[in-house]
N, C-alpha and C positions, 0 to 999 in steps of 0.2 A: 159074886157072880161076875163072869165077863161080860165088855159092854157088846151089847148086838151088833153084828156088822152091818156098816151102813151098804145102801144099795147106790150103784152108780149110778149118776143123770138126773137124780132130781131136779126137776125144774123149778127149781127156787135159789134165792143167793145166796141164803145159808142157813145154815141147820143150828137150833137152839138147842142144847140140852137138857133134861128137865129130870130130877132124881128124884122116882117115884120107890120109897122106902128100899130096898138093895138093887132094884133097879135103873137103869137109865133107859131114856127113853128118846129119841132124837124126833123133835117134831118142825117139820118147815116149816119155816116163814116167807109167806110170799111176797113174790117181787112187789115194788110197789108197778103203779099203774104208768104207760107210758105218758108225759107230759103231751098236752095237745099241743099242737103250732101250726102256723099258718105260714104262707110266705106273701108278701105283697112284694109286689116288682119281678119282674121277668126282665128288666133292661139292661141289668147289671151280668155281666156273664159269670162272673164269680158262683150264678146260683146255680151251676151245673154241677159243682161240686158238693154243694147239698143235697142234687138230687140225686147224685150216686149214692149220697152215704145213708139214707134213710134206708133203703133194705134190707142195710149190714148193721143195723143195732136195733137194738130194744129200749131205750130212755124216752123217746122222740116218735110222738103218731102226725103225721101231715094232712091235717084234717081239711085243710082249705091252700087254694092259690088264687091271689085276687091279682087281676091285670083288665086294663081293658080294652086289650088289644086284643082281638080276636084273632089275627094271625099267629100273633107271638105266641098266644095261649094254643093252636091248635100245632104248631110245629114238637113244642115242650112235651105236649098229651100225646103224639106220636114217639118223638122220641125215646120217652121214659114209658112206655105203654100207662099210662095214668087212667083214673077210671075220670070220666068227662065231669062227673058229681063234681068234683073237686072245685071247677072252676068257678070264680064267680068276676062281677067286671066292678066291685067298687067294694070299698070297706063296708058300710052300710050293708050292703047285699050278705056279705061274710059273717057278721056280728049278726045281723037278723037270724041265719042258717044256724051257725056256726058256736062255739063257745070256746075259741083256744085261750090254752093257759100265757102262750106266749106269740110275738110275731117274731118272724124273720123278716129282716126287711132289705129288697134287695131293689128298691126302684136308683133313681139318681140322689148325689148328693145332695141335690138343692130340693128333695121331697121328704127329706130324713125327718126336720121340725115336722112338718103336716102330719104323719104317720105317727109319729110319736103320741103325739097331742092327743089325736085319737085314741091312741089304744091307753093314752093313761086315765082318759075318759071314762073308759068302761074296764078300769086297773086291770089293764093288759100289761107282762112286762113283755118289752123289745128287746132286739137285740140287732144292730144295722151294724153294713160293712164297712169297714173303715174308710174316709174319715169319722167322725161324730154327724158334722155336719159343714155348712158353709164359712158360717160366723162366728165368733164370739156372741154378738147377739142372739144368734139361734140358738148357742148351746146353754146360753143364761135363761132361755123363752123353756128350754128341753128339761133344765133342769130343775126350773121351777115347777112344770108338768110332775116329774117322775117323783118331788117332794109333794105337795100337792095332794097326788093320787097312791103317795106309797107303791109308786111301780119301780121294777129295775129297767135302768137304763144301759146296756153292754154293746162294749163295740167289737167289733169279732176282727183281726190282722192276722194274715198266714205265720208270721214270727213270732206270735203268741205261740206257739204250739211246737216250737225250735225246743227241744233237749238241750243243743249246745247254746242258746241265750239262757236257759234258768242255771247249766251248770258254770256261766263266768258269773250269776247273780249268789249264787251259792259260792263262790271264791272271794267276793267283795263281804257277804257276808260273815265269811270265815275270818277274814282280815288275811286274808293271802294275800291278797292282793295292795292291801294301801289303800290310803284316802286316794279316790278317784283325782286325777288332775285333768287328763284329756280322752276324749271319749269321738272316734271318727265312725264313720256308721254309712256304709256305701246301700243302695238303692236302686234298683231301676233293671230297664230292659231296654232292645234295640226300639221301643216304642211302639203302641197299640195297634197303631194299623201293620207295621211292619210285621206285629208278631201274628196277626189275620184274626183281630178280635171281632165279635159278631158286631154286623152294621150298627144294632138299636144300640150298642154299649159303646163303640166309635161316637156316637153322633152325640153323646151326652157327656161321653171323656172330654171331647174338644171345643164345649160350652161350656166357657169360666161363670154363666148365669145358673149352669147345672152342677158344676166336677168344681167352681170355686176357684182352678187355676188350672193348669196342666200338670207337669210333673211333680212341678213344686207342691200339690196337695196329694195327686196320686201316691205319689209315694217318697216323699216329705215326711208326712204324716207316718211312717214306719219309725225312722228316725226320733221324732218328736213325742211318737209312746216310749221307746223303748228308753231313752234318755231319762224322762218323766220318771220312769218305775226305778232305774238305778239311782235315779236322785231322791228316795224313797216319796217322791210328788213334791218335792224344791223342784217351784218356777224360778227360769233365771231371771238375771237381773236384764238383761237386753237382747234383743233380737239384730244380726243383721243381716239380709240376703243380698244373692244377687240370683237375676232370672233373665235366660235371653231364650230366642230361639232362634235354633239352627238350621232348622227344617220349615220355614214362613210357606214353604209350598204344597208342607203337609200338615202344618200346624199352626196356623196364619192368624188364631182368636190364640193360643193359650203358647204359655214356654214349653219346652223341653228339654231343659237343663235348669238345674238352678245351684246354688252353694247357699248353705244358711250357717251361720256360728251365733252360737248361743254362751254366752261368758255368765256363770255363775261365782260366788265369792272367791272358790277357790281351783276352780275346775272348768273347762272351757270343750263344746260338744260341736262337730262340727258334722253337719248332716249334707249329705252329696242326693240327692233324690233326681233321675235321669232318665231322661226317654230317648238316649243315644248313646249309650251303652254297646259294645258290639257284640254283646250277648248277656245275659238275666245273671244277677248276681244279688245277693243279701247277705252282706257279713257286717261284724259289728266288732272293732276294733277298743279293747276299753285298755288304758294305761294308768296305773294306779303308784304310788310311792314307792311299792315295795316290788312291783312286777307287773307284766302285763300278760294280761288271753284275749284270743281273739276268737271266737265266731265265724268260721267259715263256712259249715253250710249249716245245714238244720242237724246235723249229728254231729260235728268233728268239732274239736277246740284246738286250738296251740297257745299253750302256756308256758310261760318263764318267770319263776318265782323268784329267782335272785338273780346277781350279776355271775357268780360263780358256774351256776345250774345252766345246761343244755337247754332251749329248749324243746317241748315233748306235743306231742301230737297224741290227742285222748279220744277214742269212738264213743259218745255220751249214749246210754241206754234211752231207749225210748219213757218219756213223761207217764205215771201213772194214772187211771181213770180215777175219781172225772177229770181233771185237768189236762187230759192227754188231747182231746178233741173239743170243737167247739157247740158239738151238740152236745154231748158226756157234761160238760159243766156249765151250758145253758139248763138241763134237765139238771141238775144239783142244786144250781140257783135257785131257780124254781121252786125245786122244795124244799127251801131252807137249810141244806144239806151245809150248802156254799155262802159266805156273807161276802161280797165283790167290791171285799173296800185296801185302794191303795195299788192293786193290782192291773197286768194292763187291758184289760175289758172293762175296771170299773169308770163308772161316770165321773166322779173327782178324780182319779188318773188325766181321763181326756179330754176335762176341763179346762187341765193344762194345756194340753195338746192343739187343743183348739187356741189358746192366749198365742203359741207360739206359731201355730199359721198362719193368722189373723197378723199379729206382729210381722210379720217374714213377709206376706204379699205383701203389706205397707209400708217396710225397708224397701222390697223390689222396685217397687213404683215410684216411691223417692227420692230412691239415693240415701237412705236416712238412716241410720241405727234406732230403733224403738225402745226404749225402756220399759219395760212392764210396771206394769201396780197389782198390789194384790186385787184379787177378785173379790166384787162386792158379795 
């Protein structure tokens, strides 16, 4: 017999077969259940962009938003029409209501350890915006937490989610490219107030007690994952920065330039992270033995594989689910789907990452070259 035609739109992800004696029979299997999450922080503006994308998928239910601002909290709930239930003003309050499987965590850098800690408490896995956190100590404090309590600990960077950063990792892989030698990695924008970021996310960018440094961590920190993940998590051998500011009349506690070079045994990265930029740029420039690609925006590469070869400009298809978005492979994680080792969201990734911030403010402030040690 022939097999029955299927009907279109099932709402399920996909259809089993099952051969019942000369028949077949197509029976769904249902989606699994969306992942619970929470968000703590509303100071980070970054979280605007999670609140667009919760509508538009099904992995992810936003079960709770903790802040306890109550302005900040009643602007959000107007804006996104949110139901009021949502909010609560302290972790505590959330965890009592509440039961998510994961946190987003979107308060200031210098609040990422506290939040963590909590939610590994009560084996919540997080997931906060980049950086990790302040210090090397806080990210030794974080990672003992998330071993500990058996939670994930992921850091979420818009150039995770670049097409054209996984297709030059896919060309080093390949050996198209060569042993890595120099790896440049530009960063930045005309700067946070320039580009008109919300007040409460100004006011904790430009607090080195909050944000850690100025540009040099804002987005430093892009540089220092995405090096990390090419160096398959080879920390280098030394750090050295330099960090000034150009702008003392708009940025008078933190830098806004910085130059960092990081020298490995055989290969040397040099990270530009900048809040004077005269317009937003993220390319990532890798040179390898036998050729080089580069990274120009989040779809485009330009490759040149030999000295003979032109080279070619390639439009990278967009990244597959889950790894396409940050929510898609937060809910993967979560349910085991995804194991987040080595990669640039995992916590040993930005363990490094954090050695070489850490290192970088402490060249800046010296004058000094830092040498790194392995991590206890």
């Amino acid at each position: 017999m022939h097999a029955p035609k299927l009907r279109i739109g099932f709402p399920i992800a996909a259809l089993v077969w099952a051969f019942c004696g000369t028949q077949i029979v197509a029976q769904p299997v249902a989606e699994p259940a969306p992942v619970r999450v929470a968000i703590v922080g509303l100071e980070h503006g970054h979280v605007v962009g999670f609140l667009q994308q919760f509508p538009r998928q099904h992995d992810t239910e936003l079960v709770g938003i903790v802040d306890a601002d109550p302005a900040l909290c009643a602007k959000y709930e107007q804006q996104f029409h949110l139901d009021h239930s949502l909010f609560y003003p302290t972790l505590e309050d959330l965890f009592t209501h509440q039961h998510p499987q994961a946190l987003l965590v979107y308060t200031s850098i210098g609040q990422h350890r506290r939040v963590i800690e909590a939610a590994a408490a009560h084996g919540i896995d997080a997931m906060v915006e980049k950086p990790l956190t302040l210090s090397l100590e806080d990210a030794l404090a974080i990672r003992r937490a998330a071993r500990e309590h058996h939670i994930h600990v992921l850091v979420n960077y818009e150039t995770t989610w670049y097409p054209s950063n996984h297709a030059v990792y896919a060309l080093l892989r390949e050996d198209r490219l060569g042993e890595i030698r120099k790896v440049v990695i530009h960063d930045g924008h005309q700067g946070p107030k320039e580009i008109g970021v919300q007040p409460e996310f100004l006011r904790w960018l430009t607090d080195p007690a909050q944000n850690g440094a100025g540009a040099l961590y804002d987005f430093g920190c892009y540089g220092a994952d995405l090096m990390t993940w090419l160096m398959h998590g080879e920390a280098p051998l030394s750090v050295t920065a330099v960090a000034q500011t150009d702008k003392p009349e708009t940025y008078p506690r933190v830098d806004d330039d910085a130059t960092v070079i990081l020298r490995y045994a055989k290969a040397q990265a040099v990270l530009m992270p900048s809040w004077d930029w005269p317009f937003g740029r993220k390319d990532t420039e890798v040179y390898g033995t036998k050729g080089y690609a580069i990274a120009v925006n989040p779809t485009q590469i330009r490759e040149r594989i030999t000295e003979s070869s032109p080279e070619v400009a390639i439009t990278i298809p967009p990244l597959r689910p889950p790894e396409d978005t940050s929510l898609h492979y937060l809910a993967a994680v979560v349910r085991g789907e995804l194991q987040p080792h080595g990669d640039l969201t995992s916590l040993d990734t930005n363990m490094v990452v954090m050695q070489i911030l850490d290192a970088a403010r402490q060249s800046a402030r010296t004058g000094k070259t830092v040498v790194l040690h392995p991590l206890p």
